[in-house]
C-alpha positions in Angstrom: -67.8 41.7 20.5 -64.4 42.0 22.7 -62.7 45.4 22.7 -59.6 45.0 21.1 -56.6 45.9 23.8 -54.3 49.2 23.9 -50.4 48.7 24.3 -48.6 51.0 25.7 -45.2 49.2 26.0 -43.0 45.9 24.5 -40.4 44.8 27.3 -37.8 42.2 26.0 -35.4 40.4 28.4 -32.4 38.3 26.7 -28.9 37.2 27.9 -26.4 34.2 26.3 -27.1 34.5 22.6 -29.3 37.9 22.9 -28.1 39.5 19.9 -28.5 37.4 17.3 -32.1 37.1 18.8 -32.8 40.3 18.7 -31.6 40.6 15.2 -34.2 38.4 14.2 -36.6 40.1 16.1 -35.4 43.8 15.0 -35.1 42.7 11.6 -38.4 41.7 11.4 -40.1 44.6 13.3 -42.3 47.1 11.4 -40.4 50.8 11.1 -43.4 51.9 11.8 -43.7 50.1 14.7 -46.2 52.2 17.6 -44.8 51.6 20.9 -41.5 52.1 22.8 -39.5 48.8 22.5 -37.8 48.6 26.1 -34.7 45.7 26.3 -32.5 44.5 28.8 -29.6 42.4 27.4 -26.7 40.8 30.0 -23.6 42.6 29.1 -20.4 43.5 30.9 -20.2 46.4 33.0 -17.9 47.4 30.5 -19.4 47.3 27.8 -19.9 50.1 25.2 -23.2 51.2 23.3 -22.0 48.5 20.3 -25.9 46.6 20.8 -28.0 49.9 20.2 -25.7 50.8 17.1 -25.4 47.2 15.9 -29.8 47.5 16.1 -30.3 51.1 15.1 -27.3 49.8 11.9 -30.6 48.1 10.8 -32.3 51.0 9.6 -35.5 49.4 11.4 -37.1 51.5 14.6 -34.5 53.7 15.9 -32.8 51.8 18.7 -30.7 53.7 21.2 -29.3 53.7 24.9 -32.4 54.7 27.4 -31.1 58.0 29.8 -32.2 59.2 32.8 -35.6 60.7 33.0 -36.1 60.2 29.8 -39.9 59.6 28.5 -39.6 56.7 26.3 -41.4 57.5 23.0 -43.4 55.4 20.4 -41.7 53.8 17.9 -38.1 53.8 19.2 -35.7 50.8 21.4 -34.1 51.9 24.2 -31.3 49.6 25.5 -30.3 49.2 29.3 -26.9 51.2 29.7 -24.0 48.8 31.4 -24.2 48.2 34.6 -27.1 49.8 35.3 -30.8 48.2 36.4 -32.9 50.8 34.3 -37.1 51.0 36.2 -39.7 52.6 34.6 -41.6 55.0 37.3 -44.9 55.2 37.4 -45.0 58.7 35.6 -43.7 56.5 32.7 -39.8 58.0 32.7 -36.8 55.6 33.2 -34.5 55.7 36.8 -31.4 54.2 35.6 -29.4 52.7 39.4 -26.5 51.2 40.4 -28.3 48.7 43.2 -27.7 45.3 43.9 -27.1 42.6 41.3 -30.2 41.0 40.8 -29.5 37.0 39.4 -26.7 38.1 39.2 -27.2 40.4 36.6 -26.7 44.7 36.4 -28.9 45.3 34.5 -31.8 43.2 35.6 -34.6 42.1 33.2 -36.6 41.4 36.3 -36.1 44.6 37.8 -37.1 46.4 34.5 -40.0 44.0 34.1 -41.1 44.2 37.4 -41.9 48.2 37.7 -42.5 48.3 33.8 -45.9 45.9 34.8 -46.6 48.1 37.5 -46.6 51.2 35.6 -48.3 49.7 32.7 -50.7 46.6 33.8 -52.1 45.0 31.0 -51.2 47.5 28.1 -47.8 45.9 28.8 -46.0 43.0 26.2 -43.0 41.1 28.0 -40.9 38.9 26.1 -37.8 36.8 27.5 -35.8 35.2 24.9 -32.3 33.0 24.9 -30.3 33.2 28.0 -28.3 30.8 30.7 -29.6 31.7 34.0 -33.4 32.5 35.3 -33.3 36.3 35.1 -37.2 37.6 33.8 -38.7 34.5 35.3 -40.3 36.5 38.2 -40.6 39.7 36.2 -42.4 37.9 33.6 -44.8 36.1 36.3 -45.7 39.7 37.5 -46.4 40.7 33.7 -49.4 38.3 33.5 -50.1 39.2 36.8 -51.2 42.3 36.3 -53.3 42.1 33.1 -50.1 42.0 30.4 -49.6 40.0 27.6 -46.4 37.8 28.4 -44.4 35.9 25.0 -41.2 33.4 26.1 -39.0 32.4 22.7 -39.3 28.6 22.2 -36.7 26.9 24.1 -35.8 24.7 21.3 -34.7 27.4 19.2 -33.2 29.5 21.6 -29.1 29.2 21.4 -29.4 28.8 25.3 -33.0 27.4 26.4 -32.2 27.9 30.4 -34.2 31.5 30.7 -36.9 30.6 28.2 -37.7 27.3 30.1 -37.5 28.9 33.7 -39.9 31.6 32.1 -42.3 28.7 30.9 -41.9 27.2 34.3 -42.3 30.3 36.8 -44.8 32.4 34.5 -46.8 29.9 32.3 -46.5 32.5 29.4 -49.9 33.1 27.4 -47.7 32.6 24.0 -44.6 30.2 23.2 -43.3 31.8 20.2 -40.2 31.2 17.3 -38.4 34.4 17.1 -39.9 34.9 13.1 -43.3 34.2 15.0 -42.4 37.0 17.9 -42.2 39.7 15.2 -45.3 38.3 13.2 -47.3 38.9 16.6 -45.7 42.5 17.5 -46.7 43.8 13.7 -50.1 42.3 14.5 -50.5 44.4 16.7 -50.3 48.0 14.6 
């Protein structure tokens, strides 16, 4: 009999055509839903808070910008902040940074991906969805690396398939989802 496995975490990486996604996905998502939702969305440096009020506008989980140090919590998104690549340190707190664009993207859903696997190996979920360059391809890789369950949105679907089909490509992703299927599989999960 196989020991069913404990989250900890649901990482979500989306650029060109991200919020409509994540609509879909937020929509969909259980308001009792038990672990910290952690996204990175492309946006201008610019940009205001409008894609954690749009989400948290829902009335789903409550959906709001991630801050420095802060402990993410069960049951609430946090967004990556403009122009910042936002880690997860091993004690489980966010480091928001100003470094180096990364595919040329600030924030980087690599970056977050990348140290979120480390800090939470296989009770870690990582999800790319639409988007127009290959940002979360190498993150996502390192997901299923190290023990997590990794989910890519199916490229047909998606409004703009280049990041889900570099993601199929670079991390052969255990599960090739619809975004109505993506939520199905996260409220599985409670």
């Amino acid at each position: 009999m196989g020991t069913k496995r404990v989250y900890q975490a649901v990482v979500i990486g989306s650029s060109a055509g991200g919020l409509n996604a994540l609509k879909t996905i937020f929509l969909s998502l259980d308001k009792h839903f038990p672990f910290p939702v952690i996204v990175v969305q492309h946006m201008s440096p610019d940009a205001d808070n409008y894609l954690a009020t749009f989400l948290n506008s829902l009335e789903k989980i409550r959906v709001k910008e991630a801050d420095e140090k802060e402990i993410p919590k069960a049951g609430v998104a946090y967004i990556a902040p403009p122009n910042y690549h936002l880690l997860i340190e091993h004690n489980g707190s966010f480091t928001l940074t100003v470094g180096e664009r990364v595919n040329y993207a600030r924030p980087s859903i690599d970056v977050l991906f990348e140290t979120a696997a480390e800090t939470y190996g296989d009770g870690l979920i990582g999800i790319i969805l639409t988007g127009a360059n290959n940002d979360g391809s190498a993150g996502l890789k390192k997901i299923k690396a190290l023990g997590g369950t990794t989910i890519v949105q199916d490229p047909d679907e998606a409004e703009s398939d280049t990041m889900p089909r570099a993601a199929l490509e670079m991390a052969k992703p255990h599960h090739v989802f619809k975004l109505n299927e993506i939520a199905t599989f996260l409220n599985s999960l409670i």
